[in-house]
C-alpha positions in Angstrom: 103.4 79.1 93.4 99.8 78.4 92.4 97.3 80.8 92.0 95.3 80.6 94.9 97.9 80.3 97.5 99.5 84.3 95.4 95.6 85.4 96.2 95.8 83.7 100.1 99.2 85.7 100.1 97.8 89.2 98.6 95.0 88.7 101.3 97.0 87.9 104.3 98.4 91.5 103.2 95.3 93.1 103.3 94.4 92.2 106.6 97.8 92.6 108.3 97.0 96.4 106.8 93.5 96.3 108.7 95.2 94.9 112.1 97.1 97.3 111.7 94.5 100.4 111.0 92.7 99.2 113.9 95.2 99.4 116.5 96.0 102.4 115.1 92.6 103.5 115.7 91.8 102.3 119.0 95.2 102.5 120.2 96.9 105.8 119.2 94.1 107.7 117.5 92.0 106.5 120.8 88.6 106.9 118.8 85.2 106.9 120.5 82.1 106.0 119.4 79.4 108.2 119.1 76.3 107.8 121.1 74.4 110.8 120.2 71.1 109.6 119.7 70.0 112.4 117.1 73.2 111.2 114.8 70.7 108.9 113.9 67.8 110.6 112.8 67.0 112.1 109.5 68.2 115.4 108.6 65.9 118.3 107.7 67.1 119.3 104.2 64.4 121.2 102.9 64.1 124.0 105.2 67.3 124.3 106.7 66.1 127.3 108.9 64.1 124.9 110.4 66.9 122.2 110.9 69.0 125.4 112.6 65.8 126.1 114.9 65.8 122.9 116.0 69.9 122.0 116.1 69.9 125.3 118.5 67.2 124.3 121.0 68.9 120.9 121.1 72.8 122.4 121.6 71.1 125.1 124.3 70.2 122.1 126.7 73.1 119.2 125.2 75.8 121.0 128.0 73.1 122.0 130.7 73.2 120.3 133.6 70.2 120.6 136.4 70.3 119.6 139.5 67.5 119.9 142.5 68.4 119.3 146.2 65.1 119.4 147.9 64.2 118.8 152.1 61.3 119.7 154.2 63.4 122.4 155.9 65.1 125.2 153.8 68.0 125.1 155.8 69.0 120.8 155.2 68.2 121.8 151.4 70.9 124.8 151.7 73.3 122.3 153.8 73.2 119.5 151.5 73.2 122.0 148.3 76.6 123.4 149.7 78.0 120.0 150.3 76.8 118.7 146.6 78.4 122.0 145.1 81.4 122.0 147.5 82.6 118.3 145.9 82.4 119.5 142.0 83.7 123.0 142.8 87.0 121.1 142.8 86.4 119.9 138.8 86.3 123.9 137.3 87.7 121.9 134.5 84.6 120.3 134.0 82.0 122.0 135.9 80.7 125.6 135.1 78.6 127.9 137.6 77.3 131.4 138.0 77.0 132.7 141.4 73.8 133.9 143.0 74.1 136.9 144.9 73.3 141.1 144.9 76.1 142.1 142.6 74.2 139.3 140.1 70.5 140.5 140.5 72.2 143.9 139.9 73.7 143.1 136.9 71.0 141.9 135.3 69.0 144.8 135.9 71.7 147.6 134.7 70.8 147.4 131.1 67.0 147.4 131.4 67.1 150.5 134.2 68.3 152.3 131.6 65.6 151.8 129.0 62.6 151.1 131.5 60.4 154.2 129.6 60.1 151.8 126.6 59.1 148.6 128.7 55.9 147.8 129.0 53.4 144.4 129.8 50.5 144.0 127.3 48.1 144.8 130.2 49.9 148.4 131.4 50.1 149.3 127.7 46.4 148.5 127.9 46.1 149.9 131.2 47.9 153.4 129.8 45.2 153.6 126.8 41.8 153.1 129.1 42.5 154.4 132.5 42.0 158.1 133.1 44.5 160.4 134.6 43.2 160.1 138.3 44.2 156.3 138.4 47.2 157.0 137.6 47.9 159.8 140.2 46.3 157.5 142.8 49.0 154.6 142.0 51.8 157.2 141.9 50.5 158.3 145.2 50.2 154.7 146.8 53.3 153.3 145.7 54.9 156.9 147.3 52.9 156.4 150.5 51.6 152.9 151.5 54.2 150.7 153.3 53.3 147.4 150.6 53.1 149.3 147.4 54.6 146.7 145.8 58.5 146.3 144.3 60.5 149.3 144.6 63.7 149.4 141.9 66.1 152.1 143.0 64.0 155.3 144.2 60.6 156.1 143.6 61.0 159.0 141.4 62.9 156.6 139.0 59.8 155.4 138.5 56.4 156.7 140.1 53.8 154.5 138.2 55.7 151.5 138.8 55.5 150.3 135.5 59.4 149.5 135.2 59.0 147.3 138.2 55.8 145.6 136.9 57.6 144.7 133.9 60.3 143.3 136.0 57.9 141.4 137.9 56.4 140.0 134.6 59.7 139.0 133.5 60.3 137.1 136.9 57.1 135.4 136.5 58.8 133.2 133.3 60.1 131.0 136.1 59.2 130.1 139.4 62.8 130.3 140.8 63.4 132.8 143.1 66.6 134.2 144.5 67.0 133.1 148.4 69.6 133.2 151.0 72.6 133.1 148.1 70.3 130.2 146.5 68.0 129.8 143.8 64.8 128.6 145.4 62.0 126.6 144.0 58.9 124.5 146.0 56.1 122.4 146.0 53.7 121.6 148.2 55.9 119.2 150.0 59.6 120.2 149.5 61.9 123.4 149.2 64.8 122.8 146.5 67.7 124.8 145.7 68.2 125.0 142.5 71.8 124.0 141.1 72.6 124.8 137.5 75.4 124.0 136.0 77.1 124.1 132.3 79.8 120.8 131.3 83.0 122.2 129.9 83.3 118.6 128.6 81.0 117.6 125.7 77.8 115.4 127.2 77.7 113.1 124.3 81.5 112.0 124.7 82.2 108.8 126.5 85.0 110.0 128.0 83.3 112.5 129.9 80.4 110.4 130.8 83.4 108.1 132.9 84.4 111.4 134.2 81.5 113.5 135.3 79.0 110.4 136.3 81.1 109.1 139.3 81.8 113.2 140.3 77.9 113.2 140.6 77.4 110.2 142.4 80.4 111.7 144.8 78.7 114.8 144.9 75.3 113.1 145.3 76.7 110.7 148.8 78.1 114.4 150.6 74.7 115.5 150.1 72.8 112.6 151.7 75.8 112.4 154.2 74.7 116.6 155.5 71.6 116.1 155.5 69.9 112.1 154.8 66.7 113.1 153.8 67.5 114.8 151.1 65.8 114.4 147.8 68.6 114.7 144.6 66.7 115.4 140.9 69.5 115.9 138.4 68.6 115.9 134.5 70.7 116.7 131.8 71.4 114.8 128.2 74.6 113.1 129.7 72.6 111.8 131.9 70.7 109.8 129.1 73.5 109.6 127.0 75.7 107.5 129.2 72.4 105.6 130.0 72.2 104.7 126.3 75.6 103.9 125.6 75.9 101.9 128.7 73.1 99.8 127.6 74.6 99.8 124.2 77.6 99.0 125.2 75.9 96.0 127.3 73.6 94.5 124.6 76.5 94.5 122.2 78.5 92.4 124.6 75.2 90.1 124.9 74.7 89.9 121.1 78.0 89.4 120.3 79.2 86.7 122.9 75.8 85.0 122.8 76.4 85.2 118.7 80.1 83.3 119.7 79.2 80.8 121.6 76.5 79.1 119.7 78.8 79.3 116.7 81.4 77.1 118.4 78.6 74.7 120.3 77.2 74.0 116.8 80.9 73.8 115.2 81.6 71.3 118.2 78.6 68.9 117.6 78.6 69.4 113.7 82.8 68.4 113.1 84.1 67.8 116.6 87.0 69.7 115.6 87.9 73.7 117.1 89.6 74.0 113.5 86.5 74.8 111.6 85.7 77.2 114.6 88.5 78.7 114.5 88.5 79.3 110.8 84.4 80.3 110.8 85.2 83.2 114.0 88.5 84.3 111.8 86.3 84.8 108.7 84.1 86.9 111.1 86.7 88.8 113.1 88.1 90.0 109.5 84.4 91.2 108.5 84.4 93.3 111.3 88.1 94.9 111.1 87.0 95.4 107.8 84.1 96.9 108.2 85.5 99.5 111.2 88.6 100.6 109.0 86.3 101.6 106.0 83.3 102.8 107.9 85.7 105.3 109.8 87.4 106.3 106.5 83.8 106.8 104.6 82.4 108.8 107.7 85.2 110.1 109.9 83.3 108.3 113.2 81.2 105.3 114.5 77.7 105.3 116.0 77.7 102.7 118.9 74.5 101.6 117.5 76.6 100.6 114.7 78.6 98.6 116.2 75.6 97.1 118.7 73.9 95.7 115.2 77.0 94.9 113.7 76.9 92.5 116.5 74.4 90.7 114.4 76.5 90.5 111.5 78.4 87.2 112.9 74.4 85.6 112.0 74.9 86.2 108.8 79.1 86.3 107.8 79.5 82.3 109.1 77.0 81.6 106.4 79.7 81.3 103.7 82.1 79.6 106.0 79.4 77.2 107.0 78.5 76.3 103.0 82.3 75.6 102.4 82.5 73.5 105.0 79.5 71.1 105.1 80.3 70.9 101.5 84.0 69.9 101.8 82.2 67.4 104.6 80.4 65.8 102.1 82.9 65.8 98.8 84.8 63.2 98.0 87.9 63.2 99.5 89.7 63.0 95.7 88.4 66.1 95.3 90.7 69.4 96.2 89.7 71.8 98.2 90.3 74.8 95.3 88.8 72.6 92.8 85.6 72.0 95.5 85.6 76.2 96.0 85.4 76.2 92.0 82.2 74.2 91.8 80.7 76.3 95.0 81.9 79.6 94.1 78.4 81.0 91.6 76.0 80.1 94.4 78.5 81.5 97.2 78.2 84.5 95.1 74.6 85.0 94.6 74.3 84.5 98.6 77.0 86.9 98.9 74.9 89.3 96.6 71.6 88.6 97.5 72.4 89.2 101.3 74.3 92.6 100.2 71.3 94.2 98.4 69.2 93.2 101.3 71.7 95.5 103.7 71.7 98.6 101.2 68.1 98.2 101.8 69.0 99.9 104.7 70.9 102.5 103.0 68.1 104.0 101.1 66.4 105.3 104.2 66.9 109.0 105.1 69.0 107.9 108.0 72.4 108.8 108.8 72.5 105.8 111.2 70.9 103.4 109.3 73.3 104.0 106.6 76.1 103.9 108.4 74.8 100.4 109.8 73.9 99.0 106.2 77.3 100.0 104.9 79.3 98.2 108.3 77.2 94.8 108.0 77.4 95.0 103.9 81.7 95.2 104.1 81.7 93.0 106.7 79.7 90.3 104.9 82.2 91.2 101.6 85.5 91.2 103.9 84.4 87.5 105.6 83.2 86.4 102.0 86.6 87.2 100.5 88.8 85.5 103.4 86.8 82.3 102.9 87.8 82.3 99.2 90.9 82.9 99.5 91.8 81.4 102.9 89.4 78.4 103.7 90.8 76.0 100.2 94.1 76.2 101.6 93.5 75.9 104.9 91.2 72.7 105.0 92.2 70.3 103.2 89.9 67.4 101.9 90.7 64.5 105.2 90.8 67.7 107.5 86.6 67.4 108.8 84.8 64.1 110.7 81.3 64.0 110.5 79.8 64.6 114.2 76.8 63.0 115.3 74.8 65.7 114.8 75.0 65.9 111.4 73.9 62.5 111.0 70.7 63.2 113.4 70.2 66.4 111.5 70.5 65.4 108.0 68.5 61.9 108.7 66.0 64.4 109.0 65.3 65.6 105.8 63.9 62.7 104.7 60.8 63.0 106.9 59.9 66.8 106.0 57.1 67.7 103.8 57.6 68.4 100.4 55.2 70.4 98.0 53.5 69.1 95.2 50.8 70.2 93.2 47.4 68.5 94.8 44.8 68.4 96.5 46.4 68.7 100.1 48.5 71.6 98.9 45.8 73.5 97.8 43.7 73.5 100.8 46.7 74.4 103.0 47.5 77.5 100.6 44.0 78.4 101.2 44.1 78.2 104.9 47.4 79.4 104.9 45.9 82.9 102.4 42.7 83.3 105.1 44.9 83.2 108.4 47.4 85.4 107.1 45.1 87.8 105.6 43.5 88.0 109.1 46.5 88.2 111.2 47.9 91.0 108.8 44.7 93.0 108.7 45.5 92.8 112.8 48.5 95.0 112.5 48.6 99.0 113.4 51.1 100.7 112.7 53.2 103.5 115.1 56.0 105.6 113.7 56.7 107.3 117.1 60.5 108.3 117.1 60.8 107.9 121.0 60.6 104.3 119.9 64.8 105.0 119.0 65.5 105.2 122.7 63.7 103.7 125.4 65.9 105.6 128.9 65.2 103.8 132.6 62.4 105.4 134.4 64.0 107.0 137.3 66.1 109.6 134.6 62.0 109.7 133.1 60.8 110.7 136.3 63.1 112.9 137.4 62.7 114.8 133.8 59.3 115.1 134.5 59.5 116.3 138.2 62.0 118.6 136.8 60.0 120.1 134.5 57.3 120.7 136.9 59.3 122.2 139.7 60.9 124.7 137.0 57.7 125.0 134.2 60.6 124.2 132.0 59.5 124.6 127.7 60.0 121.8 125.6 62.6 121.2 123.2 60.6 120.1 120.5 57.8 122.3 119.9 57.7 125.4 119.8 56.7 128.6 117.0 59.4 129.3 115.1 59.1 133.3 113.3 61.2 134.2 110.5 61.3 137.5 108.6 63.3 139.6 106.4 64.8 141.9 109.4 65.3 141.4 113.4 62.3 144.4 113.3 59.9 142.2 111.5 60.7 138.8 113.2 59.9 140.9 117.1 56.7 142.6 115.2 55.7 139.4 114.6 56.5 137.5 117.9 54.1 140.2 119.1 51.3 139.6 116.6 51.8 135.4 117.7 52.1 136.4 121.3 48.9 138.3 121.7 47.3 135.2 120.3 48.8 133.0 122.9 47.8 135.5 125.7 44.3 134.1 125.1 45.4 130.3 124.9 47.3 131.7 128.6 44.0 133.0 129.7 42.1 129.7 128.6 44.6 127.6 130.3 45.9 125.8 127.6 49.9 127.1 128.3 51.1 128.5 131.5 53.7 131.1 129.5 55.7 131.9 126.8 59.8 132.7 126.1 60.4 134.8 123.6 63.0 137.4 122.8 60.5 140.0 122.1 59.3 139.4 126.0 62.9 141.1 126.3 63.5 143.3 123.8 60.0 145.3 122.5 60.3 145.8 118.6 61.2 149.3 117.9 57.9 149.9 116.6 56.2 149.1 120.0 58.9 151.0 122.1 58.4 154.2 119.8 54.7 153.1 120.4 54.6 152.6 124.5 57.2 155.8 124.8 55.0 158.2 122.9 51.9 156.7 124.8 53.5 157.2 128.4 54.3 160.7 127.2 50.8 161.7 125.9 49.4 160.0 129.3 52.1 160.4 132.3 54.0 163.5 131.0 52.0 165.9 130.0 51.7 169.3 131.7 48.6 168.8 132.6 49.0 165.1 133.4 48.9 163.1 136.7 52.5 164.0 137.6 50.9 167.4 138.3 48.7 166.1 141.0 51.1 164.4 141.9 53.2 167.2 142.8 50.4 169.3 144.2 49.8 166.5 147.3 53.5 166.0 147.6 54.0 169.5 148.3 56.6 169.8 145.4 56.7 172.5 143.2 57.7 172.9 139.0 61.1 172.6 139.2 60.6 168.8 140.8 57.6 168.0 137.8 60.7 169.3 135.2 63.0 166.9 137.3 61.0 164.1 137.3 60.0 164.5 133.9 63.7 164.3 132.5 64.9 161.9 134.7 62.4 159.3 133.1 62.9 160.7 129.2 66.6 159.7 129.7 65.9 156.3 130.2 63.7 156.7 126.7 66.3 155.5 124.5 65.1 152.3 122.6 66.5 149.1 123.3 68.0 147.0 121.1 68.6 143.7 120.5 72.5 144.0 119.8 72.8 145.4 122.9 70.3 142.7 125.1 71.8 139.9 123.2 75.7 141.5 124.5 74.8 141.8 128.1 74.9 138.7 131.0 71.0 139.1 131.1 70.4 137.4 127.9 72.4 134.4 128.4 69.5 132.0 129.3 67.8 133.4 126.0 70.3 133.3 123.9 68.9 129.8 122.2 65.4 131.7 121.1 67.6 134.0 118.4 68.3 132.3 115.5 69.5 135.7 113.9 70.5 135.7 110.2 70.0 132.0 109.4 70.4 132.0 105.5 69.8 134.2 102.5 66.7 133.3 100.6 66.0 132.7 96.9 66.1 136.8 96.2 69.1 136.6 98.1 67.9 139.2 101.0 69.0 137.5 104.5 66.2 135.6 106.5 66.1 135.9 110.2 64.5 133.6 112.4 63.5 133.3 116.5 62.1 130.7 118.5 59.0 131.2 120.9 58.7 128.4 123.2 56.1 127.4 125.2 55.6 126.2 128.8 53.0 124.1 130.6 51.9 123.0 127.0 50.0 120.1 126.9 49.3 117.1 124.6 46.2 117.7 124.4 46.3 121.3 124.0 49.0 121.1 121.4 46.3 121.1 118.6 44.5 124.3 119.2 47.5 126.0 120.4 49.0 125.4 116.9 46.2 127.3 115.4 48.0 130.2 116.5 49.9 130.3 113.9 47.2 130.3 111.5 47.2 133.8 108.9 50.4 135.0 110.4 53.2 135.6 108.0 56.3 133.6 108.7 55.1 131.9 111.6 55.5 128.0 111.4 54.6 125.5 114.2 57.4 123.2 114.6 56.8 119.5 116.2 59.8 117.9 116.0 58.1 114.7 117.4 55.5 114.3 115.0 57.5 115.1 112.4 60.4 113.3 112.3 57.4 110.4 113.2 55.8 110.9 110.1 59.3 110.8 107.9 59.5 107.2 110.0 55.7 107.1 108.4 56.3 107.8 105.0 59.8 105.6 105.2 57.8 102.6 106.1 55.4 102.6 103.5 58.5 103.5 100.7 60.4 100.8 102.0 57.7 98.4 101.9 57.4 99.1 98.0 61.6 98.8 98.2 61.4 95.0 99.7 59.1 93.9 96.7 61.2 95.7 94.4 64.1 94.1 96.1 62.1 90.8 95.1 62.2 91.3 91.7 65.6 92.4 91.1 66.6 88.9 93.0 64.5 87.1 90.8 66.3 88.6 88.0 69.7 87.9 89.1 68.9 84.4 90.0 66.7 83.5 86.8 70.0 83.2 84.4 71.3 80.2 86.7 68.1 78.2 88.2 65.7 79.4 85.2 62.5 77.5 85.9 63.1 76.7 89.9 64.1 80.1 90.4 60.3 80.9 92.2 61.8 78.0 94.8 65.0 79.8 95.5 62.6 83.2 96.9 59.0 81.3 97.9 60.3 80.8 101.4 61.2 83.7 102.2 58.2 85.3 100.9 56.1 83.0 102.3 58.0 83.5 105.8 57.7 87.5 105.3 54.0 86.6 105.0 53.6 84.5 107.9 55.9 87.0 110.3 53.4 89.6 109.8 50.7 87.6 110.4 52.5 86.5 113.5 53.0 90.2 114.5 49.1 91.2 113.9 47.7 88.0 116.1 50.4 89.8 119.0 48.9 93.0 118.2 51.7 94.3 117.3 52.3 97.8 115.8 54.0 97.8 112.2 57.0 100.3 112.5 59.9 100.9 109.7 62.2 98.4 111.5 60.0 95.6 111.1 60.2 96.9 107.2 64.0 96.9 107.5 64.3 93.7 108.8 62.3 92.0 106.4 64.2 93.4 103.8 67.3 92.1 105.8 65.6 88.4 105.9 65.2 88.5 102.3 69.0 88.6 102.1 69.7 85.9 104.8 66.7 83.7 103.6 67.5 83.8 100.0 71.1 82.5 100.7 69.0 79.2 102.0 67.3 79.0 98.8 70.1 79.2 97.0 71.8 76.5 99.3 69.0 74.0 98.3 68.9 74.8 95.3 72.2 74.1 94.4 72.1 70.5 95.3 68.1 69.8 94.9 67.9 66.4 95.2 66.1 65.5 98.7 68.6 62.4 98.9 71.7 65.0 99.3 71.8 66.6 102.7 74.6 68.7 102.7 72.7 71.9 102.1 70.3 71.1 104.5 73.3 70.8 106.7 74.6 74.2 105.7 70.7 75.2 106.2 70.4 74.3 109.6 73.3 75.4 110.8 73.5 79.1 109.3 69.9 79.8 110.4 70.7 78.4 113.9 73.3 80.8 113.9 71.4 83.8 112.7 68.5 83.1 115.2 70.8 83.7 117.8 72.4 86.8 116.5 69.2 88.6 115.4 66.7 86.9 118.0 68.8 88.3 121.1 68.5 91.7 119.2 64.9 91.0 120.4 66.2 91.2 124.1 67.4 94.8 123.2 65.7 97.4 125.3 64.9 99.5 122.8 62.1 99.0 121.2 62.9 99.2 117.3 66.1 97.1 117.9 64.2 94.4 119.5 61.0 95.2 116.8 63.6 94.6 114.3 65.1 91.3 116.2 62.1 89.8 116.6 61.2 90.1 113.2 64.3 88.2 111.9 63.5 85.6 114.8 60.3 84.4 113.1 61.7 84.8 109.7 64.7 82.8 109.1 62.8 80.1 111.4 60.1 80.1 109.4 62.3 80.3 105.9 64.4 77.1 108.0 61.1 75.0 108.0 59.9 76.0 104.7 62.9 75.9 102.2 63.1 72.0 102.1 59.2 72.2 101.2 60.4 72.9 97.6 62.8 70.7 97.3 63.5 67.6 94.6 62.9 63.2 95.0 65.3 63.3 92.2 68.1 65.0 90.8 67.0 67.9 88.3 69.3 70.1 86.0 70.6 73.4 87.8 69.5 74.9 84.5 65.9 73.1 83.9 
């Protein structure tokens, strides 16, 4: 037994392992891919308090589910409400609720009754220090007599100022939603909505439970238009956008992949009029991609659908070495064996192989986790197609096994008509014109890091997000103040300093309002504060409960009564005990607690004020909040995860003309002086892409970068195809030219039908490169032969 058929046999081996990893993957181990959007975004190492803050506003809404049911008329809202809740009040395995009803309300209130001396707004505290004793007595005496004096909680001598109840109120005034009927209520100027919120037992980002909750909704959804068919539904939630984006995911990849297919078999058909080399070239690329899957899930334990939707793209790129093999076996002599043939082609099969590798792990240098993950996939799968055409292509095609269709006579007739570069006159002027345009079209070009350019989700989940957060004067998730300190006392004293700045920002219109815990639970300095004040104020002997007394007709005993009755609801509150009790569940996600220990290893604890009705063009004065406050950051997880994207394009474009040189290097030792002709068209085609991209005014982003980097890897391989058999008269690599870059057009150029925008940003990119690398590389070709090593 030879050699290579021992190698064909110890390969067959290896992928009967693979087959068999994969179906033991998809089939028993039933994996899913991941279609988390943020699995694909850098990860905040530096400051991981930071990363927490951010990872906890994001987990707080992953599992919420909202859902508005709005009519004209309160009662069809209620109707249709019942009939949407009735249909997933069958799925408790999936669907989580808390009634709305008196025993509710009345939980929620138990814990603050009994503290209510220490709770105070910023304007009674204010209210307590300015106003003399006779207002005081006249508000005692109005909310005792006058039939509208306002909220009453449990009896009037529980509290006689009303300032429990104004608290209350204030707390209530964080949302717009209202309790009604057994509903929560919410309206605008058109429509009343009950509001329906809900919590998934099922994780949102699984795929699974996208097939399962999705079709409950739209079930739930048709009983509501059914009771009452002028209903308006507004649901929101990240499943919602999850299964949007793996849906379309799902769908490009199919697109990509099968478009990908299909040209590779009509150009096989025209090219050899044979479904062998088809059969071999898909074989070579189904083995990349088992490959690929089996080590990607062992290196990373899971797989980003993204991953797999670019990975698409690798078939553009894998049938490149199959491609070379075979246009080459085309064109040898028939005397000539196959292994002996694989001999000659195997150094410049490896530089491709190489070249295209280091223009993947490009890729990998970014701060990514997706990215990575993508640039390791396509990398193995170029490796594990690269390896199966070694080992399986010499013995499987022998040297009479390939006709010559007529399209390789049509196509390599061709050749001879093209262009090629010499040194004059002609040459130089085009160079200049070619410099000026270029330099024009690339001054054209902005640039826009915006992250939201990751995911681009259909405008009716938009709207109804936006609607949403309207209706409800819902805080965003991705800014917000984040407060740190060394104890839970110093992180609320400082929510209080930040939050009497924003009270001004409130009064200037700039926000609507404010969460924070400290809204909830006073520091203990200001409750020892606000109870020593009410005391010097209220309590006194000689104090408004006095008068108070006098025109009620009550006597000493009652002042004495009244007097202890509030002092036992004096205690302080603390934040154990809020943070224990049902009331605290919506506000759970603004305490951080004890994050991390720092350098002196004392614990750090951190909160979250978020802010409603913030605008974008308020943002940068609300910010200045912050300013002089100890351990009070502004956090915009938008602009900062945009300006890593920032920051990454400009490193990476310093990493493609590095990549440049280290090509050069590995390719002087074999073409020596023509070397600069193995990489001038694909730096020429870099060039000219961008210039492309500036006349379209379009904005540079890191995935143009990326794919650039990516061309230099595909375009290379042409070089080195030419350059391998220079001679103009030879058109076998012009063959295996053609036909590669064909293929890889269609790969990456229907990434530019993608719907999001970096994927088709990155798409179009490769589109105009490897065509314009196709129509440049036979530019610096040979009339006659030359020495590989001249």
């Amino acid at each position: 037994m030879t050699r290579t058929r021992q190698l064909a046999l110890l390969w067959l081996l290896a992928v009967c392992l693979l087959l068999g990893h994969n179906v033991y993957l998809w089939s028993i181990k039933r994996i899913m891919p991941d279609t988390d959007i943020m699995a694909l975004l850098p990860k905040q190492e530096r400051d991981p308090v930071l990363q927490a803050s951010f990872s906890h506003m994001v987990d707080a809404a992953q599992q919420r589910l909202i859902v508005l049911v709005g009519a004209e008329d309160w009662q069809d809202a209620t109707r249709a409400a019942d009939a949407y809740s009735a249909v997933l009040a069958a799925r408790k395995d999936v669907f989580a609720s808390t009634p709305v009803n008196e025993q509710t309300q009345n939980d929620w209130l138990s814990l603050f009754q009994q503290h209510r001396l220490t709770l105070l707004t910023a304007q009674q505290e204010a209210q307590l220090r300015e106003q003399p004793s006779q207002f005081w007595l006249e508000t005692a005496l109005a909310k005792l007599y006058a039939p509208f004096g306002g909220p009453k909680l449990g009896s009037w001598q529980d509290d006689p100022f009303g300032l429990f109840a104004g608290w209350v109120q204030e707390r209530a005034m964080e949302t717009p939603v209202r309790p009604r009927d057994g509903h929560l209520f919410v309206a605008d100027g058109q429509r009343q909505y009950v509001l329906l919120p809900m919590t998934l037992k099922v994780p949102a980002l699984s795929m699974t439970a996208q097939d399962t909750v999705l079709p409950l909704l739209q079930q739930a959804g048709d009983a509501a238009r059914k009771a009452a068919p002028e209903v308006e539904l507004i649901q929101a939630g990240v499943i919602l956008h999850a299964a949007s984006a793996s849906g379309k995911a799902s769908g490009e990849a199919s697109t990509i992949g099968i478009g990908s297919l299909l040209g590779i078999i009509l150009l096989m058909w025209f090219a050899f009029h044979s479904f062998k080399p088809i059969s071999l070239i898909l074989l070579s690329i189904g083995i990349g991609c088992l490959g690929a899957l089996s080590v990607c899930w062992m290196l990373f334990g899971h797989i980003h659908l993204m991953t797999l939707v670019f990975g698409a793209s690798l078939i553009g790129v894998a049938q490149d070495y199959g491609i070379y093999f075979l246009c080459n076996r085309l064109a040898a002599d028939e005397k000539v064996d196959s292994p002996a043939l694989l001999k000659r082609l195997l150094p410049g099969l490896g530089l491709t192989l190489l070249a295209a590798v280091i223009g993947y792990m490009g890729l990998g240098l970014t701060p990514f986790p997706g990215l990575r993950q993508m640039a390791v996939f396509s990398a193995l799968g170029l490796v594990f197609a690269w390896l199966t055409v070694v080992f399986w292509f010499p013995q499987l095609i022998g040297s009479r096994s390939l006709k010559s269709g007529g399209l390789v006579r049509v196509y390599g007739a061709a050749l001879q008509r093209w262009p090629l570069l010499r040194l004059n006159r002609g040459t130089l002027v085009a160079a200049g014109v070619f410099m000026l345009a270029a330099g024009y079209g690339i001054s054209r070009l902005g640039a826009n890091d915006d992250i939201r350019l990751l995911q681009n989700p259909p405008k009716h989940l938009v709207d109804d997000q936006i609607k949403l957060s309207k209706l409800l004067d819902a805080p965003t998730p991705v800014q917000y103040f984040l407060v740190r300190g060394e104890s839970a006392e110093m992180v609320l004293q400082r929510e209080e300093l930040l939050k009497a700045r924003l009270d001004s920002l409130i009064a200037a219109r700039r926000l609507s309002g404010y969460q924070a815990i400290s809204n909830w639970v006073p520091s203990a300095q200001a409750q020892a504060s606000r109870r020593a004040l009410i005391e010097e104020k209220l309590l006194r002997d000689d104090g408004p409960l006095k008068g108070v007394a006098e025109q009620a007709g009550e006597d000493g005993r009652w002042i004495a009564a009244t007097r202890d009755g509030l002092l036992q609801a004096a205690a302080p509150l603390t934040l154990d005990a809020f943070l224990q009790s049902p009331a605290s569940e919506p506000w759970r996600h603004l305490w951080l607690g004890d994050s991390e220990r720092g350098g002196d290893g004392k614990p750090v604890f951190a909160s979250i004020v978020a802010l409603r009705g913030l605008s974008s063009a308020a943002a940068p004065q609300v910010l200045l909040a912050a300013e002089g406050l100890d351990g009070v950051q502004w956090v915009d997880k938008v602009a900062e995860i945009s300006s890593v994207l920032g920051r990454y394009r400009a490193y990476m474009s310093w990493v493609v003309g590095a990549a440049y040189l280290v090509v050069f290097g590995l390719l002087f030792r074999r073409y020596r002086g023509r070397t600069w002709r193995v990489l001038a068209p694909t730096a020429l085609a870099s060039v000219a892409t961008l210039a492309i991209l500036g006349y379209a005014a379009q904005n540079l982003q890191l995935f143009h970068v990326l794919a650039l980097m990516l061309l230099l890897g595909v375009g290379v391989d042409y070089g080195i195809f030419m350059q391998e058999h220079p001679d103009r008269r030879d058109a076998t690599p012009w063959l295996a030219v053609g036909m590669s870059a064909a293929n890889t057009i269609l790969s990456f150029g229907l990434l530019g039908l993608s719907s999001t925008p970096a994927l088709q940003a990155f798409g179009l990119t490769m589109l105009l490169g490897t065509a314009l690398v196709w129509l440049i590389v036979p530019c610096f070709g040979s009339l006659h032969r030359e020495s590989r090593h001249e």
